[in-house]
C-alpha positions in Angstrom: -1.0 -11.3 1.7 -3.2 -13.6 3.6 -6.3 -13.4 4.7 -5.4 -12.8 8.8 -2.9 -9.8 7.8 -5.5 -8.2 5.8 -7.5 -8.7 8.8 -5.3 -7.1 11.0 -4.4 -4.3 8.6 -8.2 -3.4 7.9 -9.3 -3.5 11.5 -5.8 -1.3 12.5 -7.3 1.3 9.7 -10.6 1.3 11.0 -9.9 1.7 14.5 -8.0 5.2 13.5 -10.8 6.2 11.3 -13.0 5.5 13.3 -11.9 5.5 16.9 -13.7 1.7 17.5 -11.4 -0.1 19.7 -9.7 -3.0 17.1 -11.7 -5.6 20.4 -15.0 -4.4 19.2 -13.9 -5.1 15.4 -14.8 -8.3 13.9 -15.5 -10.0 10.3 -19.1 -9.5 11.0 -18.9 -5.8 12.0 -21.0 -3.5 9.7 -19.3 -0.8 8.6 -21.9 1.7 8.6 -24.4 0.8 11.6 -21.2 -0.5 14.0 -18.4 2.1 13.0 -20.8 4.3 12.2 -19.7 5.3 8.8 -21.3 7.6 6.8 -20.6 7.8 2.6 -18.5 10.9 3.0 -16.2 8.1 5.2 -16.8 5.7 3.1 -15.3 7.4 0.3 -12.1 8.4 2.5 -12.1 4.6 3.6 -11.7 3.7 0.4 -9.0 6.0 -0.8 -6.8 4.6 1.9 -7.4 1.1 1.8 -6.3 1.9 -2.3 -3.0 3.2 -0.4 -2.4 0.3 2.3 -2.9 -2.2 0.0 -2.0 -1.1 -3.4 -5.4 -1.9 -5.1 -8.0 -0.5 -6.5 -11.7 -0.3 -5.6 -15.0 0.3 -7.4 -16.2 4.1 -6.5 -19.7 2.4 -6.3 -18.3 -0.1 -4.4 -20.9 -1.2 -0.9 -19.3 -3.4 1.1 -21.4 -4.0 4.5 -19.2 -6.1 6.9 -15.6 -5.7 7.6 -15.4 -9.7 6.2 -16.8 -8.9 2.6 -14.4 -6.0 2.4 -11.0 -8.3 3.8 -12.4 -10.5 1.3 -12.7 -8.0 -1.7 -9.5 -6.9 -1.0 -7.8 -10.0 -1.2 -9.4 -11.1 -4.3 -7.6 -8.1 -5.7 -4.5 -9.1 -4.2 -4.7 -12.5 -6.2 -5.9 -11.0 -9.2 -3.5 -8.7 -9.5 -0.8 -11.6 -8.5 -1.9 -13.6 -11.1 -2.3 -10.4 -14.0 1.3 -9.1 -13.2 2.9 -12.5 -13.5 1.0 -13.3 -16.7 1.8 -10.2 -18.1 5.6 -11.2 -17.5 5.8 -14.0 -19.1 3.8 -13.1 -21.9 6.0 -10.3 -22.7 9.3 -13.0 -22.3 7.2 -15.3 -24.5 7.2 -12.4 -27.3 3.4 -12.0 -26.7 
C-alpha cells in the first residue's frame, strides 16, 4: 500500500472516530490536541487501524501527528512484505 492510500484510509478512519471533517485532517494534525483524542480513544484507534490494515501496533505505542502514524503503519506494511516473502522462500529452500 502506498503511502497516499494509507493517507486516505487513516484520515477516512479518523473523520468517523472522530467526527473532524477529512478537510481539516492533515499529516501534521495531532491526534490528541486537533481530534481531540483522549487514551481511552486512542486505544480504540488502534484496535481498528490493526483491523484496516492488517498490522499490528505497540499497546504503548504514542504517535502525535497523523504523519508519524501513516508512516508507522507503512513501515509495517513493508516489514511484513518483506517477512512473509522471506519466510516463503526459506521454507521452498528447505530452511
Amino acid at each position: 500500500m502506498d503511502s497516499d492510500t494509507t493517507l486516505e484510509k487513516l484520515i477516512s478512519i479518523l473523520e468517523a472516530m472522530t467526527g473532524v471533517q477529512r478537510c481539516d485532517i492533515t499529516e501534521e494534525t495531532t491526534i490528541r490536541e486537533d481530534l481531540g483524542m483522549d487514551a481511552l480513544a486512542q486505544i480504540e484507534l488502534i484496535l481498528t487501524l490493526e483491523d484496516a490494515f492488517a498490522i499490528e501496533l505497540p499497546e504503548t505505542a504514542d504517535f502525535r501527528t497523523v504523519g508519524q502514524l501513516c508512516d508507522f503503519i507503512n513501515g509495517c506494511h513493508t516489514v511484513s512484505g518483506f517477512s512473509s516473502r522471506f519466510q516463503t522462500a526459506s521454507a521452498s529452500n528447505g530452511l
